[in-house]
Legacy VTK file of the C-alpha trace (Angstrom):
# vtk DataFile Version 3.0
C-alpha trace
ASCII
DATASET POLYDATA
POINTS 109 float
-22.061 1.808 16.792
-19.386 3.996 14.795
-17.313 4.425 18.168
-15.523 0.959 16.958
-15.390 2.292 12.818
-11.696 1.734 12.778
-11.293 -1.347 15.068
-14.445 -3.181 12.929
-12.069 -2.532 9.550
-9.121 -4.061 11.679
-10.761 -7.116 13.180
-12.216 -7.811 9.943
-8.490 -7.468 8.582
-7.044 -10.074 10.751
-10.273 -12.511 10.522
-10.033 -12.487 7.119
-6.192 -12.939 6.899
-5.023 -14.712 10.264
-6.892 -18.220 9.482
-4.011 -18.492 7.002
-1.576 -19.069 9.760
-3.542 -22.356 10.937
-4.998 -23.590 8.177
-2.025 -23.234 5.600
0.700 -23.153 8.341
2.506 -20.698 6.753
4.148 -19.917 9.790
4.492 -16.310 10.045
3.751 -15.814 13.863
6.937 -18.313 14.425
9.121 -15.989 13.010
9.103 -13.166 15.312
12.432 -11.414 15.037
11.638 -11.859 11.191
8.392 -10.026 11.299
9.536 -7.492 13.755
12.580 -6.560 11.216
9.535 -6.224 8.346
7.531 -3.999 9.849
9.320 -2.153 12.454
11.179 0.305 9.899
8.161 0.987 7.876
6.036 1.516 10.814
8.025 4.137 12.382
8.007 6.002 9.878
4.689 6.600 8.992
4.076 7.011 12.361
6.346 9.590 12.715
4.575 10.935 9.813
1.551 10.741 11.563
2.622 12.213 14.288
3.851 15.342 11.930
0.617 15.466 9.768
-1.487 15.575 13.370
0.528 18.552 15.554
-0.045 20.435 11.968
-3.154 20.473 11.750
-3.440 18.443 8.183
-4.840 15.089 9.729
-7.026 14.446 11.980
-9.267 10.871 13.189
-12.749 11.194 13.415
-14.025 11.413 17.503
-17.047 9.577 16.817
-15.118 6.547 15.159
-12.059 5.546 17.501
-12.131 4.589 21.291
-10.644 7.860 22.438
-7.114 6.212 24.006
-4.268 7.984 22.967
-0.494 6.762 22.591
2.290 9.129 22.150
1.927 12.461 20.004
-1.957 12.191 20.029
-1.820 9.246 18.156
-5.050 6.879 18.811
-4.786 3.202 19.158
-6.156 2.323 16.548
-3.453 4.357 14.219
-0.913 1.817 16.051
-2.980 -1.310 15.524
-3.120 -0.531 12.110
0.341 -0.181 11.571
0.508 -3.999 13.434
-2.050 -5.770 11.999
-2.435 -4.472 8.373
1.258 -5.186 7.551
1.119 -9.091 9.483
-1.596 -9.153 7.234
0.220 -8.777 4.328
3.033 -10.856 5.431
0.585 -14.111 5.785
-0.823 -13.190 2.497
2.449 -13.435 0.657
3.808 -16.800 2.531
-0.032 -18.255 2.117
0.516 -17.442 -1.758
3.850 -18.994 -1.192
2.676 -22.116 -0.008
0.436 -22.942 -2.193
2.043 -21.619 -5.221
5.701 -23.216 -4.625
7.225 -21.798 -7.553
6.743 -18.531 -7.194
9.979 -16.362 -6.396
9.307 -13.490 -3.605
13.107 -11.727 -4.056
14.187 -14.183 -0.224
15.298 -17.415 -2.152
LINES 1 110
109 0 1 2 3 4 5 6 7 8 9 10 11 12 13 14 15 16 17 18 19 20 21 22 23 24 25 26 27 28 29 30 31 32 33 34 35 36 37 38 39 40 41 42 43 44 45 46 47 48 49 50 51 52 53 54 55 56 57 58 59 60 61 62 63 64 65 66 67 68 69 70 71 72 73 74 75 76 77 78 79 80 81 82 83 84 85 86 87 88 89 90 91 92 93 94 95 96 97 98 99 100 101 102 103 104 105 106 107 108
């Protein structure tokens, strides 16, 4: 049962965030190239950081928690589907706030 610890916190994450995208329309998943540009940069880096933090020694994913596939630099996928889904997440949940809440200035206007 804790084999699928991290994937459980991410499928929850994008069941409780990707209904926004049909029910509100908010559009996100339309906007590729803009979504890839948001998260792209960001994700890079901490996985670069990842990647550091892991060949050192200082951080480590618990064995009895992730599938056991590995990407580059010993990374599990799950560390990469994190850095996917959490930030999409985030994404619908500012445009959701966005449309309902039409007045309210994101910094993009």
């Amino acid at each position: 049962m804790l084999k699928f610890g991290y994937m459980a916190m991410i499928l929850f994450t994008i069941i409780g965030s990707f209904w926004l995208e049909v029910v509100l329309k908010i559009g996100v998943l339309r906007r590729v190239k803009r979504l890839v540009l948001s998260i792209l940069p960001v994700s890079v880096f901490f996985l670069a950081w990842d990647a550091y933090a892991i060949a050192q020694g200082h951080w480590y994913f618990d064995k009895e928690q992730i599938l056991g596939i590995f990407g580059p630099f010993d990374i599990p996928l799950e560390e990469f589907l994190f850095f996917t889904f959490i930030p999409i997440a985030a994404v619908m949940t500012i445009e959701a706030v966005r449309t309902v809440k039409k007045h309210w200035p994101v910094g993009d206007e």
